[in-house]
C-alpha positions, 0 to 999 in steps of 0.5 A: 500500500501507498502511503498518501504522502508517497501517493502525492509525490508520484503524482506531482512527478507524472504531471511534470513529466507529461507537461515538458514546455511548462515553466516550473513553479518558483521555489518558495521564499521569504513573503514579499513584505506588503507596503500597499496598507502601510506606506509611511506618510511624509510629513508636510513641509511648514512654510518660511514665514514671509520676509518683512517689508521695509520702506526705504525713502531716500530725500528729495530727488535729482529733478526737483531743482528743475520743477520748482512748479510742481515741487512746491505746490501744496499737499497735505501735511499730516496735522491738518495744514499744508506743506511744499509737496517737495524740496530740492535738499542741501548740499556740501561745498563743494557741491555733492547734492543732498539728493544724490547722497540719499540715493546712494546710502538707500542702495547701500542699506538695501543691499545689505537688508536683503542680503540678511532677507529682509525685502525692501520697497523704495519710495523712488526708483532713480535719482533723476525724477521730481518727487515724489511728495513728502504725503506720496511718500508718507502713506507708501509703507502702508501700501507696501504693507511695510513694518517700518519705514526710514527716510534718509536724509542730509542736513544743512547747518553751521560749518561748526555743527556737527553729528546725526539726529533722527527725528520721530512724529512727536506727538504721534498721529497714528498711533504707531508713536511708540514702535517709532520712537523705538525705531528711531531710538535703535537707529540712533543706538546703531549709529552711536555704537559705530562711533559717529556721534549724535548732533551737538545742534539740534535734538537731544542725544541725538533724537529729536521729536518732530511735528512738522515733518508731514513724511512723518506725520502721514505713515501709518507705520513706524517711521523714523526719519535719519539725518546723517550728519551735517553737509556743512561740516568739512569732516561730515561733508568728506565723509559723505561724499566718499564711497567709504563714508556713505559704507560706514553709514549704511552699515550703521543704518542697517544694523539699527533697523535689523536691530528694530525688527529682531525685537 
């Protein structure tokens, strides 16, 4: 008698002699590991935050000494009155316009914000145009959805005055009053640190509360307004017109307002 295992076996060798073109069954191995019911989820990507805005409005502008028309029609200035819609800036001795300063320490602080990712919108594109006007240039942090704003400019004293200052709406219109005087007080603290010194002639340790500035007046951000140094003054006046010099200030105006925006 056969044993049904023996039985089987005899079996299975007939049926492979009897089928000699068929393809023999693959030996038996590990089960293939199901990944259809357990596929491990990735896990979604959280998005950079966006980069904050900075308006930037660099003084006055190269075409304004010829549209005195239109620079000095009337526009509102903050408070209720009315101030010239523009002015043409001070100058050194030797004649480095204030305009053309302003517009090259803007793109000084410019590059060095973006390179730390801070994207920056300006208030004027080149150093030839009129204007804008100092209302235009006062509501155009909040078009920009701006969190701060600078306006850069020169002043134009006494030879024998000298140092920066940086004025801030005083009394506040928009309620930004004290994120601007902040703003103001870091910009004020870079550029002590950096060893240029506060003015002697005008504001106190180098802030100056202002209500006559309609760019001031007219943001609705904080805004602060840096008056680098005197064009008057022989040393200020070198300093400003030198590639070194306009470095020396951005740098120090670039520290402040990142200083401001990590607070």
């Amino acid at each position: 008698m056969v044993t049904p295992i023996r039985s089987a076996a005899v079996a299975a060798l007939a049926a492979a002699a009897l089928c000699t073109g068929c393809t023999p069954p693959p030996e038996p191995g590990p089960a293939a590991a199901d990944t259809t019911s357990r596929t491990t989820p990735v896990a979604a990507r959280t998005p950079d935050p966006p980069a904050p805005v900075v308006l930037l409005d660099p003084g006055h502008n190269g075409g304004n000494a010829a549209a005195r028309t239109a620079i000095t029609r009337q526009v509102p200035d903050g408070r209720g009155g009315t101030k010239p819609c523009n002015t043409t800036g001070t100058s050194t001795s030797d004649g480095y316009p204030e305009h053309a300063f302003t517009w090259d320490l803007a793109q000084r602080v410019r590059t060095r914000l973006e390179a730390a990712g801070v994207r920056v919108v300006m208030t004027r594109t080149d150093d030839d145009g009129v204007g804008p006007c100092v209302d235009e240039r006062g509501a155009a942090a909040r078009r920009a959805s701006a969190v701060a704003a600078v306006s850069l400019h020169a002043d134009g004293s006494s030879p024998s005055a000298r140092g920066f200052h940086v004025a801030y709406a005083d009394p506040p219109v928009h309620g930004t009053g004290p994120e601007s005087l902040r703003l103001a007080t870091t910009l004020r603290d870079a550029l002590r640190s950096d060893g240029i010194p506060p003015a002697d002639y005008i504001g106190r340790d180098g802030l100056d509360g202002r209500d006559d500035l309609a760019g001031l007046n007219t943001s609705a951000v904080p805004t602060a307004l840096v008056e680098a140094g005197n064009m008057r003054n022989p040393a200020e006046a070198a300093a400003m017109s030198s590639p070194q010099g306009r470095d020396r200030y951005a740098a120090a105006v670039s520290a402040g307002v990142l200083a401001h925006l990590e607070r």
